[in-house]
C-alpha positions as CSV (number, residue, x, y, z in Angstrom):
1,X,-9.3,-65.5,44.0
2,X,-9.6,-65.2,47.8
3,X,-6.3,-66.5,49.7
4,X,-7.8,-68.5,52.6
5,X,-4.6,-69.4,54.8
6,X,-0.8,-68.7,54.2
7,X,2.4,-69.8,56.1
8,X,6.2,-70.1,55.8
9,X,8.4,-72.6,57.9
10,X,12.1,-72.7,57.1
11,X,14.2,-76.0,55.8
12,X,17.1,-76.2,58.1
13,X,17.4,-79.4,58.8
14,X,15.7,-83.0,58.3
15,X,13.2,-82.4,61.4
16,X,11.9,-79.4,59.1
17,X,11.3,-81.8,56.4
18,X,9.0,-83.8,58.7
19,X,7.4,-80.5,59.7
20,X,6.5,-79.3,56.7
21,X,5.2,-82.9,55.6
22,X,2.7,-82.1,58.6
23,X,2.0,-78.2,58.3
24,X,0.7,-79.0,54.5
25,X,-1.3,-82.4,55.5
26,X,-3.0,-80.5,58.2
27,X,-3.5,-77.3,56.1
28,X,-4.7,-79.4,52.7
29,X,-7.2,-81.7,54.9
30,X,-8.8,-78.5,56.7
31,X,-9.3,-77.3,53.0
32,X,-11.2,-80.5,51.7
33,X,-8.9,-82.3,49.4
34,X,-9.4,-86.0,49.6
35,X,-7.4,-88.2,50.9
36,X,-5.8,-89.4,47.8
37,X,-4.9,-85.1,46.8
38,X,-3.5,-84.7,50.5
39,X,-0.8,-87.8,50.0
40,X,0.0,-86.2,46.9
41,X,0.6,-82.7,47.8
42,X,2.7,-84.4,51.4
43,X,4.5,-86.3,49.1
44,X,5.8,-83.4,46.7
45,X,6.1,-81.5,49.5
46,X,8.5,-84.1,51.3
47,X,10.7,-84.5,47.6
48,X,10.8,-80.4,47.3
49,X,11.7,-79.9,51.2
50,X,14.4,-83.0,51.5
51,X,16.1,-81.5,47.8
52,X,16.1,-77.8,49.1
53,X,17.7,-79.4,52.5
54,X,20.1,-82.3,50.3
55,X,20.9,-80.3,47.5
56,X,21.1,-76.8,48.3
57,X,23.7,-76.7,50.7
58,X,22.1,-73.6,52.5
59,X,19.0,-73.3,54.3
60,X,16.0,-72.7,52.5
61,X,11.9,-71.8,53.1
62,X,9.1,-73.5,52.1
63,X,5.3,-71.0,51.8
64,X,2.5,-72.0,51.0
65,X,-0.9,-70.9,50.6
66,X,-4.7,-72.1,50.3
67,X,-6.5,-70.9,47.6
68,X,-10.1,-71.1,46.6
69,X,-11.6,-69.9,43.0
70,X,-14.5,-70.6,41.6
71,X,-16.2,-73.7,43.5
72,X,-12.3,-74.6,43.6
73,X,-10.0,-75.0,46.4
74,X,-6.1,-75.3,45.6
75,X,-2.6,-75.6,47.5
76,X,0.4,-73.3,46.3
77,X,3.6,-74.4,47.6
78,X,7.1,-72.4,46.8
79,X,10.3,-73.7,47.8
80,X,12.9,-71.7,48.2
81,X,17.1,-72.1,48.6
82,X,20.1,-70.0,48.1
83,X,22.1,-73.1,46.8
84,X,24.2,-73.9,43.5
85,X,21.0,-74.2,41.5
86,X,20.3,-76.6,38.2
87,X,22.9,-76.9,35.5
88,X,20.1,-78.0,33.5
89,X,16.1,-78.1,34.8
90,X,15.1,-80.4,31.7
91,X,17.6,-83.3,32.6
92,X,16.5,-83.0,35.9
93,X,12.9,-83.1,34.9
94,X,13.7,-86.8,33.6
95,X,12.4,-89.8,35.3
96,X,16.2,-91.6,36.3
97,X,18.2,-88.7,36.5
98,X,20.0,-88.3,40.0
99,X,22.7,-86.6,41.6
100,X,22.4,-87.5,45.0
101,X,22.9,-91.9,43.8
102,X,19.0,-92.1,44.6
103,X,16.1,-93.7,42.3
104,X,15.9,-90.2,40.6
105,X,11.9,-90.1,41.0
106,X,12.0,-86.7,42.9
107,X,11.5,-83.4,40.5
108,X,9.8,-85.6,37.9
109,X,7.7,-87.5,40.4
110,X,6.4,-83.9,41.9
111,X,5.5,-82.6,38.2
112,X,2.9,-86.0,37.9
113,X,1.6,-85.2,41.3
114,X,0.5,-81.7,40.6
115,X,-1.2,-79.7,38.5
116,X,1.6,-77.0,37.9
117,X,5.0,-76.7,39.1
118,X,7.4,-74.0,37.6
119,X,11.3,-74.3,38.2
120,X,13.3,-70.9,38.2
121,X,17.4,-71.3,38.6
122,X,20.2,-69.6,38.9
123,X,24.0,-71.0,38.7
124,X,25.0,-70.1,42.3
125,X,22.1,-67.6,43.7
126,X,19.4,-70.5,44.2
127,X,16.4,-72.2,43.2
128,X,12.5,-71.6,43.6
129,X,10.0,-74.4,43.1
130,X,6.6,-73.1,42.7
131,X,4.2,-76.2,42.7
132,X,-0.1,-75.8,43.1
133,X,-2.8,-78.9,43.2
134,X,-6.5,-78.3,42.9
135,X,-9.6,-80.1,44.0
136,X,-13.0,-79.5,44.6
137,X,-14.4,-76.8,47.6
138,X,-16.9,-79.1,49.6
């Protein structure tokens, strides 16, 4: 598997949200992914940056990385925050389930948009998202 492109920008505040929204559109439509792929990976990307900036009450870092493998190309996006972490990753994996009063779409929404997305936790060190999508090379 060849890594094509990496980068890391930091979530500090809601401007970095909206920067790495456009960092990963940029990066996914330079690697092929269709139109539809790219909304999907900038809308994970805008759920996982806003949580680690809402919910982590410290600053966090998104990376990310394009992959290609095997006629393949794929985005893998980590999220990182030094926050309180999850009580309890399968509640919060439910469609409905909020703690910040909103429609509580946002962890469960991301695992239907892509193809893999791993949670690790830990009760006050932090949380890391790992999240990858994957299309066809053109």
């Amino acid at each position: 598997m060849a890594t094509q492109e990496t980068g890391e920008n930091p979530i500090k505040s809601e401007g970095d949200i909206v920067t790495c929204r456009k960092l990963i559109r940029n990066a996914a439509t330079a690697a092929g992914f269709g139109m539809t792929d790219v909304t999907r990976i900038v809308t994970a990307v805008s759920e996982l940056a806003r949580n680690v900036y809402v919910h982590s009450g410290s600053d966090g870092v998104m990376r990310w990385q394009t992959l290609y493998q095997a006629g393949q190309v794929g985005m893998r996006l980590e999220f990182e925050d030094f926050g309180k972490g999850i009580p309890d990753i399968a509640q919060a994996l439910e469609a409905g389930f909020t703690t910040a009063g909103s429609m509580g779409m946002g962890l469960s929404g991301v695992k239907r948009l892509m193809d893999i997305m791993d949670i690790k936790t830990e009760i006050n060190v932090g949380t890391t998202v790992l999240i990858e999508k994957w299309g066809r090379a053109k």
